[in-house]
N, C-alpha and C positions, 0 to 999 in steps of 0.2 A: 356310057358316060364315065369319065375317068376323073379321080379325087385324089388330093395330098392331102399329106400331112405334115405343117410347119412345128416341130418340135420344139420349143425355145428353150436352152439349155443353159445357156451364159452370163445367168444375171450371177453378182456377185456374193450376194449370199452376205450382205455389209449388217442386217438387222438380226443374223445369228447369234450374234456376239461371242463368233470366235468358237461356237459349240463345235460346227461341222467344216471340214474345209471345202466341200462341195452339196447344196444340201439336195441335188438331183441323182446323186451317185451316192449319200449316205444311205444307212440301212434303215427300212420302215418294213415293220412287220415280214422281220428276215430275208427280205433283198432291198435293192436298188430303188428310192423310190420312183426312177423312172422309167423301172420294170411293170412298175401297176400301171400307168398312162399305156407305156404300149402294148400291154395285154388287154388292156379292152380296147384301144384300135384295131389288134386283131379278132379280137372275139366280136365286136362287129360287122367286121369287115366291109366298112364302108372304106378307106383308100387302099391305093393302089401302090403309091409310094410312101414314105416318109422324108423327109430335107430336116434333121439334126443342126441345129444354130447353137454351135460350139465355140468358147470361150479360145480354145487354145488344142494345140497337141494332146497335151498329155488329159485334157476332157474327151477329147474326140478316140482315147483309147481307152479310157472308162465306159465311155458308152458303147462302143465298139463289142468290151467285152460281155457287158448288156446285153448286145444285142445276139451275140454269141448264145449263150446261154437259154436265152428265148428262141431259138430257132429260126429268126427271119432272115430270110434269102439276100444274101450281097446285092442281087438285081432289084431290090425295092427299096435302100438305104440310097442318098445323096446325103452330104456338108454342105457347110456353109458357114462360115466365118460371123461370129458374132458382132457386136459393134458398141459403142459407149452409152449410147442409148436401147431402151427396149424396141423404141421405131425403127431405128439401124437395125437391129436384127432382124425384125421383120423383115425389111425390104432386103437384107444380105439373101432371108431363106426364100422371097418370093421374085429374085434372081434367079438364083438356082434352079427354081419349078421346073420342069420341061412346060411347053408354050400348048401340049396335047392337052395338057390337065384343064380341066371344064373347073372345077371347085376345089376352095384348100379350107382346109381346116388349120387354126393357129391357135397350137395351145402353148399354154405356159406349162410346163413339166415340173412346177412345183406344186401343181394340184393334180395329186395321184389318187385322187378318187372318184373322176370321171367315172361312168358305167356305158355299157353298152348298149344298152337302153336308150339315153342320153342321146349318146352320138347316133343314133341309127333318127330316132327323133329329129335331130338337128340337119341328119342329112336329108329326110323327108321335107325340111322348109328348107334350107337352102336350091334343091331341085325346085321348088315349087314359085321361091316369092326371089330369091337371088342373096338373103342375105339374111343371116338367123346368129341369134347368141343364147349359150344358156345362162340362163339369170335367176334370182328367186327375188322373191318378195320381201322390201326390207320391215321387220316387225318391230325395231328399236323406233322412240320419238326423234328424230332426229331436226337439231337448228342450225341455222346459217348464221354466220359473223359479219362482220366486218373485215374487209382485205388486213386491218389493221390490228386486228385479234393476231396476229403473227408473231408480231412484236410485242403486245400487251393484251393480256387475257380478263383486266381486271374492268368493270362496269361496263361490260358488252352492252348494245339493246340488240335482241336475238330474235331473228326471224325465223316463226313456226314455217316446217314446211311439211305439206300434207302426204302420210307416208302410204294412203292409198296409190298414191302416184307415185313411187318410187319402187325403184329396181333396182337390185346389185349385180353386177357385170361380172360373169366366169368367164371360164375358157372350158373348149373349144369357144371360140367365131368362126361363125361359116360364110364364104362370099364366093360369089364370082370368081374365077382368078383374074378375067381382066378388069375387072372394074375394083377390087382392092389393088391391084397392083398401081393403078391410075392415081389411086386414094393417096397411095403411100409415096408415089412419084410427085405429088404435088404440094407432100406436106414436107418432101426437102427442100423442093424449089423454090417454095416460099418458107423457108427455114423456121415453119411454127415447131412443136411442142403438145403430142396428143398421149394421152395414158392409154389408151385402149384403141383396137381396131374398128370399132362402131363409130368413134371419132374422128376417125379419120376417113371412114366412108362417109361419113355425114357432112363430108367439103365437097361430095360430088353432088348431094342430096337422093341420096342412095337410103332407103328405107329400110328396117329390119326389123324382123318377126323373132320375137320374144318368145323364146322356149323357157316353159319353168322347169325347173331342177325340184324335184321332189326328195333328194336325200344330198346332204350335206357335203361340198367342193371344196375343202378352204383351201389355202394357199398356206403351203409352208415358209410363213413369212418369222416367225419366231420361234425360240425353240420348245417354250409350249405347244405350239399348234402340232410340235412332231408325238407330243402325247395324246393329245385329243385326235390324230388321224391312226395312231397305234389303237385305239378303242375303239373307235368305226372300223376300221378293216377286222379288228377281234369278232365284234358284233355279225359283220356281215358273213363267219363264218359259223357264226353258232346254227 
């Protein structure tokens, strides 16, 4: 059975505020942070390839030199042209795939704290049920608005929603390769609008097994979060 890896490299990095000018190539606990992502794709050695969904040139020669560095073989690297949306990427890197690959992994490379644990986890229910994501359990109360809370925040009525039933959606997602690539073939044609890959398998009614994450994925979405992931990877070397 043969497995990729959709790296997504190309988001714009617009909620930095100008800290980093790339925050998948800035430095997190003295390299690259999307040297930690693909050191634990190799240290579990569930794929085969990797397909890099790069913004531009001169990204594709930052990770290039990433990947330099880390030692992986020219024969297991593909590109792929990033796109305006996070969906466009996708489907730019699940183009790319060669058509051999049985299952892809799509991860966002701003969360550099996968383990290989994780991923070896995730590759056990994808072979198994066709479609897995890691997720944890949301422990905040969480309430729903009004479409119209957008515009005006003031005398909401706020509906409780029950947070045993809630999950928050990481990266890796693991699928089929033909039945997401179908997913994401359908959500151009019908020109909708999905935040995540489980969304858009869920237009074929494509099912997926919930893997928990037991130690902390965030997403370098701000540039606190570049400190609070500087102290888990400390942590994980004490």
């Amino acid at each position: 059975m043969s497995n990729a890896a959709i790296m997504l490299c190309a988001g714009r990095a617009t909620r930095m505020r100008g800290t980093v000018a790339d925050k998948v190539l800035a430095p997190l606990a003295g390299k690259p942070a999307l040297a930690h992502s693909i050191q634990a794709f190799l240290d579990a050695a569930t794929v085969d390839i990797f397909i890099f969904v790069v913004r531009d040139a001169e990204q594709m020669a930052g990770v290039n030199k990433v990947l330099g560095k880390l030692k992986v073989p020219f024969a297991r690297v593909l590109f792929a042209t990033g796109g305006a949306e996070r969906q466009d990427s996708v489907l730019s890197g699940l183009c790319q795939t060669p058509e051999r690959m049985d299952n892809v992994f799509i991860h966002d490379c701003a969360r550099p704290l996968v383990t290989p644990a994780s991923l070896r986890a995730l590759m056990d229910a994808v072979v198994k049920d066709g479609a897995a994501v890691l997720a944890h359990r949301v422990t905040d109360t969480i309430k729903q608005t009004s479409p119209s809370a957008r515009e005006n925040m003031r005398r909401q009525k706020l509906l409780d929603l029950k947070r045993e039933t809630l999950w928050a959606m990481e990266t890796p997602q693991a699928f089929r390769r033909d039945v997401i690539l179908r997913a994401y073939e359908k959500v151009r044609a019908k020109k909708l609008r999905v935040t995540d890959d489980v969304a858009a398998a869920a237009l074929l009614g494509q099912t997926v097994t919930l893997v928990e994450n037991p130690s902390p994925n965030p997403n370098l979405t701000h540039p606190e979060v570049f400190a609070w992931a500087e102290l888990l990877l400390a942590r994980k070397k004490e």
